[in-house]
N, C-alpha and C positions, 0 to 999 in steps of 0.2 A: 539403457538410456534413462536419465533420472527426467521426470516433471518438473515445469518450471513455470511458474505464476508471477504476475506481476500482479499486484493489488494497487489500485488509485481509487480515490475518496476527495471531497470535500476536505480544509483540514480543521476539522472537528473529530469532535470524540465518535464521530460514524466510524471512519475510519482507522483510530486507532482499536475500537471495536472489532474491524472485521481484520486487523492485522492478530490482534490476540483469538479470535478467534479460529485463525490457521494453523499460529503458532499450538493450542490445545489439542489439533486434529495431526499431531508430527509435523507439518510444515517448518520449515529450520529458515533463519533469515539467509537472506542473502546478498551482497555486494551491500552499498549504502545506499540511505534514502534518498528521494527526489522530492526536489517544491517547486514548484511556478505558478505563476501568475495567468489564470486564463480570463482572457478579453471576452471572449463571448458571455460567460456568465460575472465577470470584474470579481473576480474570488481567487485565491489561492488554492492551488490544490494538492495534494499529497501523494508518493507512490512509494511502493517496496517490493521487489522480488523478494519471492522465497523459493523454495526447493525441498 
């Protein structure tokens, strides 16, 4: 059974931070990215699975 992560951030350099920093520890991307819109904080936000 392989590990599966999703990473979400702010979309700022926070989070493409913590996506390189999976990618440095073996984490492989995975499928495509996500963005939306959240109403509770009016911000965009970022996700990526990895593997």
């Amino acid at each position: 059974m392989k590990l599966y992560r999703f990473l979400s951030g702010p979309d700022d350099s926070s989070f493409c931070h913590k996506v390189t920093a999976a990618l440095n520890k073996g984490w492989h991307l995975f499928g495509s990215p996500t963005y939306c819109y959240d109403k509770q904080t009016k911000t965009m936000r970022c996700g990526q699975a990895v593997v």
